[in-house]
N, C-alpha and C positions, 0 to 999 in steps of 0.2 A: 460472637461469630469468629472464628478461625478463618482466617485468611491463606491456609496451605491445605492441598490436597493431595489425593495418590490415585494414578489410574494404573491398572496391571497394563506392564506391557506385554504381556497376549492377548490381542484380542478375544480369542475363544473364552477369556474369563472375566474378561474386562467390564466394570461399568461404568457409565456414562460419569461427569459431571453431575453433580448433584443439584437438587434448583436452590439449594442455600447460595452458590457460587452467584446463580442469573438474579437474584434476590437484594442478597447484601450491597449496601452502599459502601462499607467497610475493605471488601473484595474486591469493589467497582473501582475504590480509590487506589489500592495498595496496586492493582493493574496498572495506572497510570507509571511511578513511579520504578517499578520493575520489571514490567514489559516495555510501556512503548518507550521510555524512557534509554530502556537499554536495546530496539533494536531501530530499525530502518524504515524510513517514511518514503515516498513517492513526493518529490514538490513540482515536476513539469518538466516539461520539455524546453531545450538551447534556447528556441526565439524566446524567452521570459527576456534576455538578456542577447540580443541579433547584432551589437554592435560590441566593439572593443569602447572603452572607458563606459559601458552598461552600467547600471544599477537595478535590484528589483527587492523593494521589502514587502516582507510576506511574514503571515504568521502563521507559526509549526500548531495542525490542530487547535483551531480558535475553539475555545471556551474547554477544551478538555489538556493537552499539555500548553496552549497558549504562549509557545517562545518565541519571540520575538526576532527574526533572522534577516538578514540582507545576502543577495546573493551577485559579486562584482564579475565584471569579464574586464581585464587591462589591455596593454595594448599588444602585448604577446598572444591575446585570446587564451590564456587561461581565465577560468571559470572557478570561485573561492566562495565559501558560503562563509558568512560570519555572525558574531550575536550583534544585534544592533542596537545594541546597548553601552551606549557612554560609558566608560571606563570613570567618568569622576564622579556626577553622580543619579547616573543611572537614565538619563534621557534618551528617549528615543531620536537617534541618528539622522536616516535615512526615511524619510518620511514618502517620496513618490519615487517612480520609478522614471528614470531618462539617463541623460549623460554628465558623467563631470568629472573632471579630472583628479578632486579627494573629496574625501566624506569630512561632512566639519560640522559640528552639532551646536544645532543655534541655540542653546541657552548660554554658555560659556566658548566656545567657539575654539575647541578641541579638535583639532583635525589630524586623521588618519590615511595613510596611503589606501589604494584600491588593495592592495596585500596584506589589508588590514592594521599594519605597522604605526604606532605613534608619530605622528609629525611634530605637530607644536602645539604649543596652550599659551595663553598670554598670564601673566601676571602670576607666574611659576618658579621666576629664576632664583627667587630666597629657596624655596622646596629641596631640603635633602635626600638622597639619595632615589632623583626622578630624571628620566622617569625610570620605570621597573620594568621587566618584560608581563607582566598585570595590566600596564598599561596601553597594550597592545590588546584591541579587538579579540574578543577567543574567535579560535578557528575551527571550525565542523567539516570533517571527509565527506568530501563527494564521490559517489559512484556514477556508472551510466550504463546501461544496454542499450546503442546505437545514442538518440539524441533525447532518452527520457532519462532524468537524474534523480540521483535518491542521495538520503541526505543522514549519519546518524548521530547523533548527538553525543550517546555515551554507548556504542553496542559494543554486545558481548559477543559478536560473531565476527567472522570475516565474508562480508559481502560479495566479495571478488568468485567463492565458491559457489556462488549461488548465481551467479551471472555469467559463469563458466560452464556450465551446468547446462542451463537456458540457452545459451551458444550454440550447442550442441546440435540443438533441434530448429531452433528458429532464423541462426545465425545467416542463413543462405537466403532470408530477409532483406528489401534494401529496406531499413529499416529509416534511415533519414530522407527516403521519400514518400513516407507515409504522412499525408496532412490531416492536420487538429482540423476538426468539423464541428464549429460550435453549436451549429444547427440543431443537433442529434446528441450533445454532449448536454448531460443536467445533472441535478442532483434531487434526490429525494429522501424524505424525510420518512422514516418508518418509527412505527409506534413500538420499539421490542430493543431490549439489550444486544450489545452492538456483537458478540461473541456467538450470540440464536441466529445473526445473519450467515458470518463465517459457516456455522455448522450447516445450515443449507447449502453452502454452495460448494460444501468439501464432499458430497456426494448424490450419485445420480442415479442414486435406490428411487429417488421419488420422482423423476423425469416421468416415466410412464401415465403417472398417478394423478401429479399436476400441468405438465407440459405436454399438453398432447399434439401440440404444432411442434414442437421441437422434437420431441421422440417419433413423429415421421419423417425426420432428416436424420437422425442419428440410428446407427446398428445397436440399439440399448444391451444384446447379447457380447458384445466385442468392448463393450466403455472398460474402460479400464483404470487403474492409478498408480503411479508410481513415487513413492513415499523418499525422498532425501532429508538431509538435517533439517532444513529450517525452511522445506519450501515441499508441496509436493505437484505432481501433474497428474492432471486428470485428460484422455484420450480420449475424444470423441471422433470413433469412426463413421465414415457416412454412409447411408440408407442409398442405394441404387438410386441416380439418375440429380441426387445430390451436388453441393459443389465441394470439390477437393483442392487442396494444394496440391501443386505442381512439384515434385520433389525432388531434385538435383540423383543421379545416380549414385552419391556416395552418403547422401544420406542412410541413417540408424533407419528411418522408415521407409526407405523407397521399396515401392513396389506394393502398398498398403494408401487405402483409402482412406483418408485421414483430412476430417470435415470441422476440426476445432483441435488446440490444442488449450486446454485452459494451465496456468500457472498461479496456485495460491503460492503467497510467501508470507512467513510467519510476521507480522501476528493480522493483518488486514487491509493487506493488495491483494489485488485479482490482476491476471495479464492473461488476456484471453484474446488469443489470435487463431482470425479466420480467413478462408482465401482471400475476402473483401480487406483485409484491415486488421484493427487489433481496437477491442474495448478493454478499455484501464476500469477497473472498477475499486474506487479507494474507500475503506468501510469504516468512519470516524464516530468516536461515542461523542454524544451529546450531553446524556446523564444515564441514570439507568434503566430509566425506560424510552429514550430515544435514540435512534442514532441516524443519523446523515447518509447518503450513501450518495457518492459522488461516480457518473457515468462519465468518464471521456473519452471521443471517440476518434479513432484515427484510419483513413481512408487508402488506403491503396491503390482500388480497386473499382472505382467506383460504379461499374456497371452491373458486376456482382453486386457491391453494397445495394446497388437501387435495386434489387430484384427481391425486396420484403424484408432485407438484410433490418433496417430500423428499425420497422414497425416490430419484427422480431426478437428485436430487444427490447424493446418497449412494453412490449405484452408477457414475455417474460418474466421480466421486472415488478411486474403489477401479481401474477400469481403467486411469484417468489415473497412480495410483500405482505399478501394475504394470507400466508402459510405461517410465515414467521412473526406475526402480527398474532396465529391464532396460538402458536406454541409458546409465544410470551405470555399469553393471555394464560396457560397453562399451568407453566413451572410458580407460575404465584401460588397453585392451589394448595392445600395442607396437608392432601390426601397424594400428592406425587413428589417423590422423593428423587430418585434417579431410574436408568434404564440400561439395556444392553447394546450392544453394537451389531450390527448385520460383520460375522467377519469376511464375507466374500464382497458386500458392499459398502461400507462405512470407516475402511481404511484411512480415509483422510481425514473423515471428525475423528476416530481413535489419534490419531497424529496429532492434532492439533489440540486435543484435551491432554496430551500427556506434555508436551510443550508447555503450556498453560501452569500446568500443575506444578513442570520443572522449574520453573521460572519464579512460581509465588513462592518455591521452596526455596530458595537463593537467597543469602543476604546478602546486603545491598551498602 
């Protein structure tokens, strides 16, 4: 199995991914370590961590990158993500989440500042040349759009363009008075490689087809997408009588009915904000024929959201799974090899499989 591929980037010539890619375990693995490996995660929103001397350990995609991470807030309220892993030998840290003044790992009882810095070890003073700057917690860059934080471990990008970007359009957001609704917030588990999701949701050639409660709120003639490096957006204008955002006079969009704006970013977040709120949708592989899909939901608006706002994503979500439950079921056959693109609608799976491809072609 080859684990590198090539997509034309023209679309007009382009074909799809091949189903050796959705197939191979090979492919499945060598992803981990050169995509998500090298870009940018979604781990939550500020209240993880609501107080100064905070603590929150969490682990980066359990059972698929599985790292092991703690995330401090000191008393200056800065916010520092670290590996939560013992520096001597190899113990997990930070084990709940609450307050304390340093991290001290109870097997040897090594203790590190909130800034992740070496404090002391007992029974170390013979030890030559210790400690080492090794012995300091590794340290992982945090980003943020208002009060959600992303996290990247080794990427190859610069984050900041991609939430500059996002700025642009959503910025006029009060974005930290949006509240987390666990109510409405889940996760589901779909039967199909985690990349078949993605490619559903990077275009809305199939709204009409499978969405028939949504494509009566959206202008399906006006959808639109707009392709950047490592993220792209998809426009959902609204269908008369619809709900729109309110849009500042100096907005890029004012003066245009504009009922959703969705934001994929490479390689599987969703930020998809509506006048009601904004649903995160985080798309984590499980193996290769399952993947997680994690819904969280953040409120605004709440008189909008109650107006079928949930239920509509809920039902969404159930057709979306159906669809890409039957195309996994698919690219297994012997007899389907690859496909074409729609180029006036498939814009963003083209983007996203050439990404994909860039990426497995890279050493690492």
């Amino acid at each position: 199995m080859k684990s590198s591929f090539h997509i034309n980037a023209d679309i007009r010539q382009a074909e799809t991914l091949p189903a050796e890619f959705y197939r191979s375990q090979e492919v499945f693995d060598t992803i981990r370590e050169k995509i998500f490996l090298r870009t940018w995660q979604y781990i939550g929103d500020e209240n993880l961590i609501p107080l100064s001397e905070s603590v929150y350990p969490f682990i980066l995609m359990d059972n698929y990158l599985t790292e092991p991470l703690v995330l401090t807030r000191d008393n200056e309220d800065n916010i520092r993500c670290f590996s939560n892993v013992c520096t001597h030998r190899g113990n997990i840290v930070v084990n709940n989440p609450g307050r304390v003044k340093q991290l001290v790992c109870m097997y040897h009882g090594r203790r590190f500042g909130l800034n992740g810095a070496f404090k002391s070890m007992p029974e170390f003073e013979e030890a030559e040349n210790f400690p080492r700057p090794c012995d300091d917690l590794r340290e992982f860059v945090i980003r943020a759009l208002g009060p959600f934080m992303f996290v990247g471990l080794n990427p190859a990008f610069d984050f900041d363009e991609v939430l500059g970007l996002m700025t642009e359009r959503v910025g006029f957001l009060p974005l930290h008075e949006f509240k987390h609704d666990p109510t409405t917030s889940r996760d589901y588990l779909v039967n199909c490689h985690w990349a078949l999701y993605c490619d559903n949701y990077l275009e809305g050639f199939h709204i009409p087809f499978v969405h028939h409660d949504l494509n009566a709120m959206l202008d399906y003639g006006n959808y639109t997408t707009e392709i950047y490096d490592h993220f792209n957006l998809q426009i959902g204008y609204a269908s008369p009588g619809s709900e729109i955002f309110d849009l500042p006079d100096y907005h890029v969009d004012y003066g245009k009915e504009i009922g959703a704006y969705y934001y994929w970013i490479f390689p599987n977040m969703m930020f998809n904000f509506y006048p009601w709120g904004l649903s995160i949708n985080v798309i984590k592989p499980i193996g290769l024929n399952k993947t997680r899909v994690s819904f969280i939901t953040y409120i605004f608006d709440e008189m909008k959201f109650h107006r079928g706002a949930a239920a509509m994503i809920d039902k969404v979500e159930r057709e979306d799974e159906f669809v890409v439950e039957g195309v996994h079921k698919g690219v297994q056959s012997r007899f389907y090899s690859t496909g074409r693109f729609s180029p006036t609608r498939e814009k963003g799976v083209h983007h996203f499989h050439r990404l994909l491809a860039e990426y497995l072609a890279k050493d690492i």
